[in-house]
Every structure is written in structure tokens, then in C-alpha cells.
Residue, then its C-alpha position, 0 to 999 in steps of 0.5 A: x478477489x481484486x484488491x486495488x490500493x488507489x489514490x491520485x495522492x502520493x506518498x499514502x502508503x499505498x505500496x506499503x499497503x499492499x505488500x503488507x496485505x499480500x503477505x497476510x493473505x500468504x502467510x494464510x496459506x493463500x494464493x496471492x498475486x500483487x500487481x505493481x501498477x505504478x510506473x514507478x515500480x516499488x513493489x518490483x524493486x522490494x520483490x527484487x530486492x527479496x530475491x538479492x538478499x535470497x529472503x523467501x517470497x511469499x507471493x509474486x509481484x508482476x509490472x503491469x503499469x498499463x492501461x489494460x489491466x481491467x482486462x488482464x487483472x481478471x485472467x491472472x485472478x483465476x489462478x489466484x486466490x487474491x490480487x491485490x493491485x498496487x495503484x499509481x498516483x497522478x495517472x488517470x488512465x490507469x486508475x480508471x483501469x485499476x477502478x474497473x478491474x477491481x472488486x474492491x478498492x482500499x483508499x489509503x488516506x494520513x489524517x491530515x486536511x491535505x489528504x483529503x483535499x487530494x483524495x477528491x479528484x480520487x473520489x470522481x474517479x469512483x463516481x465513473x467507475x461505478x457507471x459501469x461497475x455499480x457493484x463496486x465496494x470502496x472503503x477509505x483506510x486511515x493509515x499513519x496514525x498516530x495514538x491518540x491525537x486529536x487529528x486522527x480522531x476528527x479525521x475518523x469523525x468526518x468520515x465515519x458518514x462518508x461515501x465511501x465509508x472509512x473502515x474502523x481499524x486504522x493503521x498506526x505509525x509505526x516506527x522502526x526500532x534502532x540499535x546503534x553499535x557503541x564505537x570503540x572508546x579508544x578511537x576518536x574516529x569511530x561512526x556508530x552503525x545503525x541497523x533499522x529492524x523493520x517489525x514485518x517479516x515482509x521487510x529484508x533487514x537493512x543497515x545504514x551508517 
């Protein structure tokens, strides 16, 4: 199966997404592949990062940012159990692509009006795709969210009728936990270092500070 994560608008969570999906599908003991469709290559720097830090890949990332990925995505699909396509935001011609190589597409979405204002141009690019592929699923997926808001929950209200449809499990903002080193009392000087713990074993641990 071809998984793409696809919105016009940036800053989604589309990349965060995928990764996370890819690695729950490996973690199964599945064959997965993620395409990095975004000019921008995210996912290529996490993978490259993965392998700097000598952290086990559970699945392979490839660049493939070009309009011919209906035509490729399929050939590498045969030797994977899933693919999953990480879209770019503001490329039309990709998307396009993305839209006709996938078998279902996953748009992530923030409860926020400026979410949705930006997925409608997401949306018409649906609309075409299924000219030629009248088969193909799509489900928003509501992502960031935080517990309990009113936001959230009107959000999930407007697109529980919608085409397409919103999926019931949302994705909760989660935020990273962090554990400051006391600065020796002696020196007036000392910086804390803070080091972030990401919660997902997908994510090599980083310090900053």
C-alpha cells in the first residue's frame, strides 16, 4: 500500500507523520519504505542524521522530489510491504503526482481556521486526482491537539460531515520532557544544559545548551 501525507499548507506535521507511521509499521516487522517528496528533504536529513549518531534504521528513506513519482512510487512498492510518501507543501506538480501515485492519502491538519482555509486548494487537488483515480481514499487527520479544547473539538464537529472524512483518532501535542543539570553552586558562571528526550524511539536524542 502507497500512504502519502499531503497538504499544500506547511508546518502540518506531514514529515513528523510519516516517519512516526513508518516506524510503527517496522516496528511490526513490516517492509517499509518513506519517500521524501519534499524539496526540502526532512526526512533525508533525520535518516542522515540516524546514521551519524550510528542509531538503527528501521526503515529506508529515499529523495525523490520529482514529478515522476506516480510512475516510480509503484515500482518501489513491489518490494515493500508499505510506502509511505512524505509530500511537499506549496508544489503543485508534485502533488499531483503524489495524489495519483498513492492509494490513500492522509491530510494532516492543526485545529485552527488557518489550517483549513489553507487545505482548500488541497482539496481541489483531490477532486482531479479522482478524475483518473475515482478509487482513491483520503481522510483529514487532526494533529497537534491539545486536550480537551474547545477548538479542537469544533474542529472535529466540522469535519465529522466532511468529504473526505476526518479520521476519530487525533493526534495530541505532545511536548518533549526536559531535564536541566543543576549548575554547580560554586560558580556564578554556570549555563544549565538542557537535554530534550524525544518519547519516540524514532527520534536520536539531542542537547542543546
Amino acid at each position: 500500500m502507497i500512504v502519502a501525507l499531503l497538504n499544500q499548507k506547511g508546518g502540518v506535521g506531514k514529515t513528523t507523520l510519516a516517519l512516526h507511521l513508518a516506524g510503527a509499521w517496522a516496528a511490526q516487522g513490516k517492509r517499509v519504505t518513506v519517500i521524501d517528496a519534499d524539496p526540502q528533504g526532512s526526512a533525508l536529513d533525520w535518516s542522515a542524521q540516524r546514521a551519524k549518531e550510528a542509531v538503527p534504521r528501521l526503515f529506508g528513506v529515499i529523495g525523490l522530489a520529482r514529478d515522476t513519482l506516480h510512475r516510480e512510487a509503484p515500482e518501489l512498492a513491489r518490494d515493500a510491504d508499505h510506502v509511505v510518501i512524505d509530500g511537499p507543501p506549496r508544489v503543485a506538480g508534485l502533488l499531483r503526482s503524489a495524489l495519483l501515485a498513492a492509494d490513500l492519502v492522509l491530510i494532516p491538519a492543526q485545529p485552527s481556521p488557518f489550517d483549513g482555509w489553507g487545505s482548500a486548494e488541497m482539496l481541489k487537488l483531490l477532486q482531479e486526482a479522482r478524475i483518473f483515480r475515482p478509487q482513491l481514499v483520503a481522510r483529514f487527520v487532526l494533529n497537534r491537539c491539545a486536550a480537551r479544547t474547545v477548538i479542537a473539538r469544533e474542529t472535529a464537529d466540522r469535519l465529522a460531515d466532511h468529504d473526505p472524512p476526518v479520521l476519530a483518532s487525533r493526534i495530541g501535542q505532545r511536548v518533549p520532557s526536559r531535564t536541566p543539570r543543576v549548575p554547580d553552586a560554586s560558580s556564578s558562571t554556570s549555563t544549565p544544559r538542557v537535554t530534550l528526550r524525544a518519547r519516540s524511539p524514532l527520534w536520536p536524542r539531542k542537547s542543546i545548551g
